[in-house]
PyMOL Python script that loads the backbone (N, CA, C, O; Angstrom):
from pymol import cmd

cmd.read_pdbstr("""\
ATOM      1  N   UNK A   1     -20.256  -9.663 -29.504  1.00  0.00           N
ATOM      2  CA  UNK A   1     -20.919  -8.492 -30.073  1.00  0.00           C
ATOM      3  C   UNK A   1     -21.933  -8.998 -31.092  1.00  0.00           C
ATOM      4  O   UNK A   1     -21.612  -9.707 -32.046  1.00  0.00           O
ATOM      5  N   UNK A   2     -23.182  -8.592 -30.833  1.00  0.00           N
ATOM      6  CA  UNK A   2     -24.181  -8.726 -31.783  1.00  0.00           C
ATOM      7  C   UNK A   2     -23.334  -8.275 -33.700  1.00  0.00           C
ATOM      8  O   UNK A   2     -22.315  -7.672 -34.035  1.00  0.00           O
ATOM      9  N   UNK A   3     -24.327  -8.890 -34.383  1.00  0.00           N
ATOM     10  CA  UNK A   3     -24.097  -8.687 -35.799  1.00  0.00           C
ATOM     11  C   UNK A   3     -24.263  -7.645 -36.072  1.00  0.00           C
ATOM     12  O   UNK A   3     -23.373  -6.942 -36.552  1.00  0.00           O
ATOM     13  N   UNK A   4     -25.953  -7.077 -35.746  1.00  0.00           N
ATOM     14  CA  UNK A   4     -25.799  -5.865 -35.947  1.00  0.00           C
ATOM     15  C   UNK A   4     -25.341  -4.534 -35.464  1.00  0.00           C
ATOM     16  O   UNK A   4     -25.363  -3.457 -36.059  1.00  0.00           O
ATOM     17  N   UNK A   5     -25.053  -4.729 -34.643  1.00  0.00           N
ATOM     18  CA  UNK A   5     -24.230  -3.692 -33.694  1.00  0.00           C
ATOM     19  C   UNK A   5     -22.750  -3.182 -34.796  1.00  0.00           C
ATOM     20  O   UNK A   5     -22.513  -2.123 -35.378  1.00  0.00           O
ATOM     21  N   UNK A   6     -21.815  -4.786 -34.692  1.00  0.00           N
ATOM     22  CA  UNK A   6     -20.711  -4.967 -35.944  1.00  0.00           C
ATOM     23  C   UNK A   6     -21.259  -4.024 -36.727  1.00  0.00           C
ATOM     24  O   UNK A   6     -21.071  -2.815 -36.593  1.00  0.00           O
ATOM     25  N   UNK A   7     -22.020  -4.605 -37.646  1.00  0.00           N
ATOM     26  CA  UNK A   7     -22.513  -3.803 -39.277  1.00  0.00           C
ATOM     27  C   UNK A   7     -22.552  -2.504 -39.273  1.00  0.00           C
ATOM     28  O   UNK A   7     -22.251  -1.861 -40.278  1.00  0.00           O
ATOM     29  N   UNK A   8     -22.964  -1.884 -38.036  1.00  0.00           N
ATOM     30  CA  UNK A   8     -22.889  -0.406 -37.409  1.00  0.00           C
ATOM     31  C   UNK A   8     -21.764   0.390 -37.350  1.00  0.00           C
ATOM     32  O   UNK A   8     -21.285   1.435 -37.791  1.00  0.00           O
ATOM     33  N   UNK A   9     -21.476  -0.822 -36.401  1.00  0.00           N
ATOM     34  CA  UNK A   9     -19.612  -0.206 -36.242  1.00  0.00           C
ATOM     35  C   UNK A   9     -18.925   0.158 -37.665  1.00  0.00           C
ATOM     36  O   UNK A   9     -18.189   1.134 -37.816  1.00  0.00           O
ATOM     37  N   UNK A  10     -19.349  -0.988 -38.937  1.00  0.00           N
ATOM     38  CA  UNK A  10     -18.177  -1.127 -39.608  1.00  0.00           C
ATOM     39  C   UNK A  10     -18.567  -0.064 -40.865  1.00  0.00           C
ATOM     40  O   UNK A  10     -17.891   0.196 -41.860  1.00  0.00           O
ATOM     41  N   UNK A  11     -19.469   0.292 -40.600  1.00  0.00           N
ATOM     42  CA  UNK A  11     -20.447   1.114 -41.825  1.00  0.00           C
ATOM     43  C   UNK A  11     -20.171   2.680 -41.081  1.00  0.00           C
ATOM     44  O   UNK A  11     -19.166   3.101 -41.655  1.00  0.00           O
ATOM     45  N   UNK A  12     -20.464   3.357 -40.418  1.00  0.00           N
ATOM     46  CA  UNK A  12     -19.287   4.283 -39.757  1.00  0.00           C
ATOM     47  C   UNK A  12     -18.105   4.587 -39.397  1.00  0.00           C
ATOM     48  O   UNK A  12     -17.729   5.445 -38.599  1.00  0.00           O
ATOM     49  N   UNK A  13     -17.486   3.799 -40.057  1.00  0.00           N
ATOM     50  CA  UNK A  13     -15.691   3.579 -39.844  1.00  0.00           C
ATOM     51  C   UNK A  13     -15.390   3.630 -38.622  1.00  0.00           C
ATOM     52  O   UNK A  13     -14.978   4.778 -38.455  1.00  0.00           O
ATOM     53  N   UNK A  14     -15.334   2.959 -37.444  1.00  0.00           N
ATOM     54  CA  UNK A  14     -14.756   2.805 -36.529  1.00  0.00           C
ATOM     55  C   UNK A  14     -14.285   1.747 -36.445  1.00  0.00           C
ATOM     56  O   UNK A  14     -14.879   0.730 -36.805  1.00  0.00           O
ATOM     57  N   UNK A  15     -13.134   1.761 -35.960  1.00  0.00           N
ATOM     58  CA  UNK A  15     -12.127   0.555 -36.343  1.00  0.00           C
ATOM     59  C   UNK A  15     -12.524  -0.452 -35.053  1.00  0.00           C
ATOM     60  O   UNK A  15     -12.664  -0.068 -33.892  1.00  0.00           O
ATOM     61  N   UNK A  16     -12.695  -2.052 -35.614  1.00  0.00           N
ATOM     62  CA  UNK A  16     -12.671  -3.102 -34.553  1.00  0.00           C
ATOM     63  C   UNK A  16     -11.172  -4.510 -35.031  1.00  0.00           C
ATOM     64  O   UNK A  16     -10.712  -4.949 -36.084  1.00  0.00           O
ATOM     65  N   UNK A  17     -10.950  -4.711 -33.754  1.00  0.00           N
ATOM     66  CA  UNK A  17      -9.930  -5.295 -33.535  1.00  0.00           C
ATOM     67  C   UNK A  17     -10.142  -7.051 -34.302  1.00  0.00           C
ATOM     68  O   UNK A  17     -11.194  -7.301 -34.889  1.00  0.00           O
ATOM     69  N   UNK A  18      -9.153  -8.006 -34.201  1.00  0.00           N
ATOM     70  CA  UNK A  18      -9.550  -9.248 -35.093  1.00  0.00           C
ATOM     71  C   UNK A  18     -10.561  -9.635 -34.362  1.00  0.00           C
ATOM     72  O   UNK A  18     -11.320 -10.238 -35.121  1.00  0.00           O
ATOM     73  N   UNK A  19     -11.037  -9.616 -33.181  1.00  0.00           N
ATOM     74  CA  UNK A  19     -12.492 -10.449 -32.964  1.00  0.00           C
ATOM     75  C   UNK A  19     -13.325  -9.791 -32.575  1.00  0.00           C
ATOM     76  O   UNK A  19     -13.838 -10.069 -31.491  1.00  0.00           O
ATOM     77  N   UNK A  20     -13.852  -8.438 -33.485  1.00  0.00           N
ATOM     78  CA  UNK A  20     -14.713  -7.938 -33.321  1.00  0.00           C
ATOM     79  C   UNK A  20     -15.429  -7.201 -32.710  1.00  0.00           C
ATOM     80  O   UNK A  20     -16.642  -7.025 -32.828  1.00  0.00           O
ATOM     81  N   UNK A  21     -14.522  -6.627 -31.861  1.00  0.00           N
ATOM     82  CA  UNK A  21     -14.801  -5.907 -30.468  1.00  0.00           C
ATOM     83  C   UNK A  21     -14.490  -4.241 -30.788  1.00  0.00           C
ATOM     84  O   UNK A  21     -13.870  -4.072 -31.838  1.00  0.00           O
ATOM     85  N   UNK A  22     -14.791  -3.152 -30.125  1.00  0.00           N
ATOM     86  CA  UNK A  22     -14.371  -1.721 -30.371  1.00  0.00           C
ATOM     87  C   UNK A  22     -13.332  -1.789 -29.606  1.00  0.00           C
ATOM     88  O   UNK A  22     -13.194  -2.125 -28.430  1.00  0.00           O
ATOM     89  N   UNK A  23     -12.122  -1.186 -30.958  1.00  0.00           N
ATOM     90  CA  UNK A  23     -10.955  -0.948 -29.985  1.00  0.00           C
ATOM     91  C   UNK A  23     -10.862   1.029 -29.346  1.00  0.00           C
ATOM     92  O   UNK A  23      -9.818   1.543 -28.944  1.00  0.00           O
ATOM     93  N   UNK A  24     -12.069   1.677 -29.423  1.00  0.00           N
ATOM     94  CA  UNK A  24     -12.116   2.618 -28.655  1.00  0.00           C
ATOM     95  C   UNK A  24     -12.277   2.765 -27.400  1.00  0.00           C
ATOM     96  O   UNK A  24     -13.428   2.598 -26.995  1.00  0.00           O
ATOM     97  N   UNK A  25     -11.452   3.036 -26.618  1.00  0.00           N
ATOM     98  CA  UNK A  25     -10.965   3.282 -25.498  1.00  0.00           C
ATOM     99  C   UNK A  25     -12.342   4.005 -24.721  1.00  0.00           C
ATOM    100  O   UNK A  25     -13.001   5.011 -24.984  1.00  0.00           O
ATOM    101  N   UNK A  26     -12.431   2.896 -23.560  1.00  0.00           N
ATOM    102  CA  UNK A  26     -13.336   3.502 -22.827  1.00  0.00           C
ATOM    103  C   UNK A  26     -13.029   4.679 -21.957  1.00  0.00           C
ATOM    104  O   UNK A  26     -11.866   4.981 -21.689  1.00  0.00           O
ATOM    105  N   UNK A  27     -14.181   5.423 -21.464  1.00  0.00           N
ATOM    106  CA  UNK A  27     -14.090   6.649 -20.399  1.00  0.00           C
ATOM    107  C   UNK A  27     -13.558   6.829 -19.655  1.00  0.00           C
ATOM    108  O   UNK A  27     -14.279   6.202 -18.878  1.00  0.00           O
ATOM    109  N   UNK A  28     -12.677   7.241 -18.949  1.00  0.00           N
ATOM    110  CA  UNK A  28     -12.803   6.747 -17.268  1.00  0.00           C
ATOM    111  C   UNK A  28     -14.228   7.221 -16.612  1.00  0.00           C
ATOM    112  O   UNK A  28     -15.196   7.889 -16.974  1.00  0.00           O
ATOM    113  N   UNK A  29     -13.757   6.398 -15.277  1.00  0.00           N
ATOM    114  CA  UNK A  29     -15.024   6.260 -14.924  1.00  0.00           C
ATOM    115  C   UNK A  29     -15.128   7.228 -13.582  1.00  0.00           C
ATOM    116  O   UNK A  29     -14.157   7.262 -12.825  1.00  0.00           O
ATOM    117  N   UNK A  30     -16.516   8.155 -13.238  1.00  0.00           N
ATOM    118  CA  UNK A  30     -16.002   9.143 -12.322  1.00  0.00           C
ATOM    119  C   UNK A  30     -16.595   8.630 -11.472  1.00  0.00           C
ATOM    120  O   UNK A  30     -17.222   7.572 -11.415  1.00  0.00           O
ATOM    121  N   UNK A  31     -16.306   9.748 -10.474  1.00  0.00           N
ATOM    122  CA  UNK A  31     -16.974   9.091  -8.958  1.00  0.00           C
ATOM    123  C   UNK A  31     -18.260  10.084  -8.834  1.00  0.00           C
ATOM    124  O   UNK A  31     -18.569  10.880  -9.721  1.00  0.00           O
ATOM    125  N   UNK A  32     -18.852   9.949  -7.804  1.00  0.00           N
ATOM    126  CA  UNK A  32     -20.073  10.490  -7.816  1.00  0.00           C
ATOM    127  C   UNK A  32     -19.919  12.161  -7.716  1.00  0.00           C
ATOM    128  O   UNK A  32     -20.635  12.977  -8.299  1.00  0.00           O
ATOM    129  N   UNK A  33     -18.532  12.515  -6.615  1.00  0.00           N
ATOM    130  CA  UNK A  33     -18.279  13.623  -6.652  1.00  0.00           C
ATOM    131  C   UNK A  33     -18.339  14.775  -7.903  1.00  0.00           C
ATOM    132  O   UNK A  33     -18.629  15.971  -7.932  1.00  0.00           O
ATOM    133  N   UNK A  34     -17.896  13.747  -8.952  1.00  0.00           N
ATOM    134  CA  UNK A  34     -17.538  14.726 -10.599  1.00  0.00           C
ATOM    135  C   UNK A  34     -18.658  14.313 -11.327  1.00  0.00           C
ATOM    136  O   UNK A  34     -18.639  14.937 -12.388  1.00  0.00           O
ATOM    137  N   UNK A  35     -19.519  13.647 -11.281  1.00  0.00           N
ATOM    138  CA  UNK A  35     -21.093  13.709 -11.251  1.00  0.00           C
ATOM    139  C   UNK A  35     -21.979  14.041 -11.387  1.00  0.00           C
ATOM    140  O   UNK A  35     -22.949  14.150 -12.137  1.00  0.00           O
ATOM    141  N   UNK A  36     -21.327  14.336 -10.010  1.00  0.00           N
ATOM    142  CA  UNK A  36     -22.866  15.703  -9.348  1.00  0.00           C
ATOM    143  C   UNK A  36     -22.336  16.839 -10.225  1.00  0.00           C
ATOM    144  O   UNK A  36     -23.094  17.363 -11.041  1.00  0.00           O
ATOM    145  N   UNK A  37     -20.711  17.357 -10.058  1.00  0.00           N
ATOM    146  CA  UNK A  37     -19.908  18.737 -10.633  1.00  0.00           C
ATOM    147  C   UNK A  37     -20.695  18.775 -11.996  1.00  0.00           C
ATOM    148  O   UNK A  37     -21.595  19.580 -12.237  1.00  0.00           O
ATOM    149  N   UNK A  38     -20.285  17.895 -12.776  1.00  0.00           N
ATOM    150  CA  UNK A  38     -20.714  17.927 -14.292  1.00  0.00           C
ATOM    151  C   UNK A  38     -22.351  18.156 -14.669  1.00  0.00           C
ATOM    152  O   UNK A  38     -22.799  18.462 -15.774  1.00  0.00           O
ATOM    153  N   UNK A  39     -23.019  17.944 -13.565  1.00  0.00           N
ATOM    154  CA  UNK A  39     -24.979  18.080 -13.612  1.00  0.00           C
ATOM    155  C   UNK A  39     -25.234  19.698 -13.237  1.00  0.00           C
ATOM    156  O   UNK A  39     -26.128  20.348 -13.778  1.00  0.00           O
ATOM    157  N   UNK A  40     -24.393  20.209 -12.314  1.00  0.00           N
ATOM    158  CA  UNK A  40     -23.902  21.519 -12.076  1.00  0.00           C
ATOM    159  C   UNK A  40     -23.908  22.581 -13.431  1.00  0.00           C
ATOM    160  O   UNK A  40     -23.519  22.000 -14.445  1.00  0.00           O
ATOM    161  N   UNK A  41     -24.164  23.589 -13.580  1.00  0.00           N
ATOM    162  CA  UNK A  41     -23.503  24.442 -14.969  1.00  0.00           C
ATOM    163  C   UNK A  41     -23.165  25.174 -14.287  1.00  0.00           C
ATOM    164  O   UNK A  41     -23.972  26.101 -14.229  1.00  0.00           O
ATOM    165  N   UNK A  42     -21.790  25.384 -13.258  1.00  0.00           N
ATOM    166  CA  UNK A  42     -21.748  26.661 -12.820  1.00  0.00           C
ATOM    167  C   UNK A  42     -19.915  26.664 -13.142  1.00  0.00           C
ATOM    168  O   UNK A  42     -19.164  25.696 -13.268  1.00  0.00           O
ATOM    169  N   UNK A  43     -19.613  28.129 -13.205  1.00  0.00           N
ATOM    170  CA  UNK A  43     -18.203  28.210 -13.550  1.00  0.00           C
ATOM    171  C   UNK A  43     -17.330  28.311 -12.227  1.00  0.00           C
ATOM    172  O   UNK A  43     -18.087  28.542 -11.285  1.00  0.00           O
ATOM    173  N   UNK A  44     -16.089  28.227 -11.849  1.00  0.00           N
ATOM    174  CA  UNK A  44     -14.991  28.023 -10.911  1.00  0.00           C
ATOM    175  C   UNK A  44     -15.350  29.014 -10.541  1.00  0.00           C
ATOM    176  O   UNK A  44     -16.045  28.860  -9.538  1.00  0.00           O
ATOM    177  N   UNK A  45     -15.263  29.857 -10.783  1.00  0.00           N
ATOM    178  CA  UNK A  45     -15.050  31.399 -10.330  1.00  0.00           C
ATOM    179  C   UNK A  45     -16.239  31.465  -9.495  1.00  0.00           C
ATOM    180  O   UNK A  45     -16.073  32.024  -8.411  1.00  0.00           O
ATOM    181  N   UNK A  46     -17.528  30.970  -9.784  1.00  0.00           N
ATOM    182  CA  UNK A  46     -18.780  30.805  -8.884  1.00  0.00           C
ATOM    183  C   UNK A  46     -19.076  30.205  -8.027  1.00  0.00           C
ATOM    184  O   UNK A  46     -19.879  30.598  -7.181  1.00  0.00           O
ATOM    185  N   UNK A  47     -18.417  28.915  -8.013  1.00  0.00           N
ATOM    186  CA  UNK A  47     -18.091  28.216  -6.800  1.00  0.00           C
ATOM    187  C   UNK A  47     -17.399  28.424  -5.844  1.00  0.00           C
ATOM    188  O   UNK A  47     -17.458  27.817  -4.775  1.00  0.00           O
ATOM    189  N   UNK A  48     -16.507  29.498  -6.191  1.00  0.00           N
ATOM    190  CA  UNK A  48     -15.664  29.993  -5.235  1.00  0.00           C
ATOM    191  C   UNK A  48     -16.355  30.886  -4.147  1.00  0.00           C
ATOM    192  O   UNK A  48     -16.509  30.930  -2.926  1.00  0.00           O
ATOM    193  N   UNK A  49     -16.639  31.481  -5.133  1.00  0.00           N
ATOM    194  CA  UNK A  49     -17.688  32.726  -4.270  1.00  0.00           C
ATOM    195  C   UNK A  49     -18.918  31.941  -3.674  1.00  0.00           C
ATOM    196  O   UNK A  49     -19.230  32.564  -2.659  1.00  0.00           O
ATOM    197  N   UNK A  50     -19.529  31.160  -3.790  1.00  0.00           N
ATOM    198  CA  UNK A  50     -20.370  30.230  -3.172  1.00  0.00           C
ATOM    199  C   UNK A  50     -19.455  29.846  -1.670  1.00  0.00           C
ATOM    200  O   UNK A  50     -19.610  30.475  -0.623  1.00  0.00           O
ATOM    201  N   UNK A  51     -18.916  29.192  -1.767  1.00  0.00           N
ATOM    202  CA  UNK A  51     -17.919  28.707  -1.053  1.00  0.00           C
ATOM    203  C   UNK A  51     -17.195  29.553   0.128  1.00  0.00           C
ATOM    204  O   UNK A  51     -16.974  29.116   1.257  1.00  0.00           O
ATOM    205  N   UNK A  52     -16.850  30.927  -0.380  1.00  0.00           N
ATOM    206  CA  UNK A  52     -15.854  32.158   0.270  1.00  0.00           C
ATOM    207  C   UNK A  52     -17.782  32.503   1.183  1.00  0.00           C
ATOM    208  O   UNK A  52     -17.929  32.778   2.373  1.00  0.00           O
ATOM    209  N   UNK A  53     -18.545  32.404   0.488  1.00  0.00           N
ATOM    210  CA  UNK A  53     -20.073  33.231   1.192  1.00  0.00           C
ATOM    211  C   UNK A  53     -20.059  31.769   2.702  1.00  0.00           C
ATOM    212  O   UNK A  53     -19.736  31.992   3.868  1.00  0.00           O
ATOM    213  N   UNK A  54     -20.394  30.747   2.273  1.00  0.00           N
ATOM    214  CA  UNK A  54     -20.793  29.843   2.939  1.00  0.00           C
ATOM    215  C   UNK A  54     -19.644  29.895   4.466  1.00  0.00           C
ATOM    216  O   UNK A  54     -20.065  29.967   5.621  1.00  0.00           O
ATOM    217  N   UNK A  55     -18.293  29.840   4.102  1.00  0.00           N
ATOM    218  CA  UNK A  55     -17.256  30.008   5.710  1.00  0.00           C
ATOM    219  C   UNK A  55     -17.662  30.852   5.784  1.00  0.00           C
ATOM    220  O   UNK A  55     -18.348  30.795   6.804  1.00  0.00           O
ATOM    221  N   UNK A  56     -17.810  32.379   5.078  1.00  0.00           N
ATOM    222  CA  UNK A  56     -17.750  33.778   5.749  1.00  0.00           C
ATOM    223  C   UNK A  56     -19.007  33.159   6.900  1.00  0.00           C
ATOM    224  O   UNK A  56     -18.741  33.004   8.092  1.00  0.00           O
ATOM    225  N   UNK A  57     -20.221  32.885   6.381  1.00  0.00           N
ATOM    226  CA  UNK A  57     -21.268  32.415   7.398  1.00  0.00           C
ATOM    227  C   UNK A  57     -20.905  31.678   8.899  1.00  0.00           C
ATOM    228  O   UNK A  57     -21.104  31.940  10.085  1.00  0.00           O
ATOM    229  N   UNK A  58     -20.209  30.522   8.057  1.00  0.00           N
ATOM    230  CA  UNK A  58     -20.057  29.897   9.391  1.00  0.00           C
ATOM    231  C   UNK A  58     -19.288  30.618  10.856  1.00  0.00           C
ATOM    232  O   UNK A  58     -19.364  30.326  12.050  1.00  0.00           O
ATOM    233  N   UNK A  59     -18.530  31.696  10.088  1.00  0.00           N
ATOM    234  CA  UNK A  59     -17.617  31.917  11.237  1.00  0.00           C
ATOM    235  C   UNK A  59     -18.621  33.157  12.051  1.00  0.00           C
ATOM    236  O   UNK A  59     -18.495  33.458  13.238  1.00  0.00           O
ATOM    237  N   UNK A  60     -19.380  33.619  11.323  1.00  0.00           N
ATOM    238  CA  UNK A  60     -20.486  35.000  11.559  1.00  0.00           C
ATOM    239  C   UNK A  60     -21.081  33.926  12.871  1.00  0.00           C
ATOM    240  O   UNK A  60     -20.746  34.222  14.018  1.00  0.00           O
ATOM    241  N   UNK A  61     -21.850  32.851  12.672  1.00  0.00           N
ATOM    242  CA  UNK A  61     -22.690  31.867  13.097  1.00  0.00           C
ATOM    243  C   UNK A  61     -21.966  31.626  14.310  1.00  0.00           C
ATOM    244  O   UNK A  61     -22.478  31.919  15.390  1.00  0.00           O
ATOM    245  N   UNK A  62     -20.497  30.974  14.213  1.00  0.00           N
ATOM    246  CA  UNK A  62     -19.971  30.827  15.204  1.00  0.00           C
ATOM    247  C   UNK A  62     -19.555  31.688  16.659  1.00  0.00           C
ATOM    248  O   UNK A  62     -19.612  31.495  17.874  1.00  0.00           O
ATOM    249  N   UNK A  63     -19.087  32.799  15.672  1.00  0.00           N
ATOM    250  CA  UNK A  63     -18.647  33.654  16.670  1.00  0.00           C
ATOM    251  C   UNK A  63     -20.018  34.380  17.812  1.00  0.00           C
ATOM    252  O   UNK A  63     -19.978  34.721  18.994  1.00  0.00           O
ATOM    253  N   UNK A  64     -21.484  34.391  16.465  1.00  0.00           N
ATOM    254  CA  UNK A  64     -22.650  35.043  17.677  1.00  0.00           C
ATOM    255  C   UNK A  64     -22.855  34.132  18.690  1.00  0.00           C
ATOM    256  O   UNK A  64     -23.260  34.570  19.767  1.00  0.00           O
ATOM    257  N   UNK A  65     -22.578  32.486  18.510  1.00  0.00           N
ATOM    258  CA  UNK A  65     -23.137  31.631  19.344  1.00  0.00           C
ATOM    259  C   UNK A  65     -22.090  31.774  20.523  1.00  0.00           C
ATOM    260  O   UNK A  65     -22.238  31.506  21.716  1.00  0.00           O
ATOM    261  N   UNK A  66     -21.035  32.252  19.876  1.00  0.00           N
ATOM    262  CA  UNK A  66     -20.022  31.770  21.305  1.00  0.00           C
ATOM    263  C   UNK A  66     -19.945  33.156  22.619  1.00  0.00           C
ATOM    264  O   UNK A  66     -19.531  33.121  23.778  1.00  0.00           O
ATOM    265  N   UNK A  67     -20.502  34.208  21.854  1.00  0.00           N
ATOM    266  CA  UNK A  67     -21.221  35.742  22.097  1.00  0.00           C
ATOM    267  C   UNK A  67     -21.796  35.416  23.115  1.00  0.00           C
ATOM    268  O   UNK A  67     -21.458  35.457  24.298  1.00  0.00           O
ATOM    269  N   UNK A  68     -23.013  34.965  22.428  1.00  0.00           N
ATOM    270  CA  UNK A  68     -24.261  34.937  22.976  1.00  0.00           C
ATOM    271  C   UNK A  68     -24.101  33.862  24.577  1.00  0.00           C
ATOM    272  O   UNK A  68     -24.478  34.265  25.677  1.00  0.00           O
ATOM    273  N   UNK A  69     -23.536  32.634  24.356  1.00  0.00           N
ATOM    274  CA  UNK A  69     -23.476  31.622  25.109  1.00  0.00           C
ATOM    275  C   UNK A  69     -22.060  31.938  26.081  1.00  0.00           C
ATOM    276  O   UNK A  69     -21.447  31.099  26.742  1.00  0.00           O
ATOM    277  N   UNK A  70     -21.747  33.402  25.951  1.00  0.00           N
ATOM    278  CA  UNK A  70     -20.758  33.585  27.394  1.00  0.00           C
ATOM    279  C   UNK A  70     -21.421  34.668  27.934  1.00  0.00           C
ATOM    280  O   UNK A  70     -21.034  35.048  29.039  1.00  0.00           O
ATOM    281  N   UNK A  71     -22.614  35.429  27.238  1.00  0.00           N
ATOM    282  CA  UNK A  71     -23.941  36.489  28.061  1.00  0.00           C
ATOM    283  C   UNK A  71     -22.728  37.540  27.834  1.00  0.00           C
ATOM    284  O   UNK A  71     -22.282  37.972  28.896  1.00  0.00           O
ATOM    285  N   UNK A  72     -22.058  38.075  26.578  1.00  0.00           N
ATOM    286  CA  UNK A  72     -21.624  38.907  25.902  1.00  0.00           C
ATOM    287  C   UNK A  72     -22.509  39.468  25.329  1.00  0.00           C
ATOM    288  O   UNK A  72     -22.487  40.678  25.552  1.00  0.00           O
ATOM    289  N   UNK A  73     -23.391  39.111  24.601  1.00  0.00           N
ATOM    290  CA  UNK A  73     -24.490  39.397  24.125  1.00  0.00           C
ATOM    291  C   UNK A  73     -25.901  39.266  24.571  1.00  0.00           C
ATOM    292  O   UNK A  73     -26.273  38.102  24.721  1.00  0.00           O
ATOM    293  N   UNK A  74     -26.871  40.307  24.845  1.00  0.00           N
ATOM    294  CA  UNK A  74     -27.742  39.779  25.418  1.00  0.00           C
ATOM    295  C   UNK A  74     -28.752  38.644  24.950  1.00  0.00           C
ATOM    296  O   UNK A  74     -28.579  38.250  23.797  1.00  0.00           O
ATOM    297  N   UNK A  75     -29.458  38.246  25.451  1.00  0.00           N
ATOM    298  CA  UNK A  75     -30.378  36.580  25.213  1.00  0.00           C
ATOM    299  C   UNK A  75     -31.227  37.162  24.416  1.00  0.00           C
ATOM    300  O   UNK A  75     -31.690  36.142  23.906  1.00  0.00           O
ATOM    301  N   UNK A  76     -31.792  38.023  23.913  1.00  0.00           N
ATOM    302  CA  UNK A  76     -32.901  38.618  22.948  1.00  0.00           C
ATOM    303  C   UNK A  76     -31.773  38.434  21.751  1.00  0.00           C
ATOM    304  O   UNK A  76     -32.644  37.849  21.107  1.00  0.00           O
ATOM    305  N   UNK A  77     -30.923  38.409  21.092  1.00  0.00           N
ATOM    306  CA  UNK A  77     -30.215  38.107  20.258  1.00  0.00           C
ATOM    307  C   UNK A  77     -30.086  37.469  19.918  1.00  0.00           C
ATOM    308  O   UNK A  77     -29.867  37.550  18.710  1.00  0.00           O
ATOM    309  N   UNK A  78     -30.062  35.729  20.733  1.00  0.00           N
ATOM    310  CA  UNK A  78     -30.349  34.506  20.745  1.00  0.00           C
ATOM    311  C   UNK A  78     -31.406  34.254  19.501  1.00  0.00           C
ATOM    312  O   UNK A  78     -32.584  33.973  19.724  1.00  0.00           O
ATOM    313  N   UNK A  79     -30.861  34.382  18.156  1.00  0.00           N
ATOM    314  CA  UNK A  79     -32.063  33.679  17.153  1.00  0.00           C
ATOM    315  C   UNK A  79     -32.555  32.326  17.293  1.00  0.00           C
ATOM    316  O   UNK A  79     -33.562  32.016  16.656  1.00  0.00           O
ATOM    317  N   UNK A  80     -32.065  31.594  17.933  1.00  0.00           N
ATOM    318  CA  UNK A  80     -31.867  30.306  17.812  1.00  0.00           C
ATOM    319  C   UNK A  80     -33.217  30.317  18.715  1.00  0.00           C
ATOM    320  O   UNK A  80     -33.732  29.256  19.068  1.00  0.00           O
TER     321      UNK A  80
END
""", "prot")
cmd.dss("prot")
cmd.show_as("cartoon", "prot")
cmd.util.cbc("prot")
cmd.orient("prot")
């Protein structure tokens, strides 16, 4: 550890160990997943509903394609 770094440390009271090192406990360390979450400002409750919107879609999506692709539905329906 640099000197002045020390002088820093020791002039703000944070305690260092006999050779000089910070005995404050590092972070853990996240993964990219909790990351991205934390760059996010959105609350649980919003993600949910994000989330509950996005399947409701997929299954909407699914079910017209599987409609459409047994000629249940006529081919002008076909957005695709």
């Amino acid at each position: 550890m640099d000197k002045e770094r020390k002088e820093t440390l020791e002039t703000i009271g944070e305690p260092l160990n006999e050779n000089g090192a910070d005995t404050k406990p590092e972070a853990p360390k996240q993964n990219a997943k909790e990351r991205l979450y934390d760059k996010i400002p959105l609350s649980v409750k919003q993600l949910d509903i994000i989330l509950i919107v996005l399947a409701v879609a997929f299954v909407v999506f699914l079910v017209l394609g599987t409609l459409v692709g047994n000629g249940v539905l006529p081919e002008w329906f076909d957005l695709f």
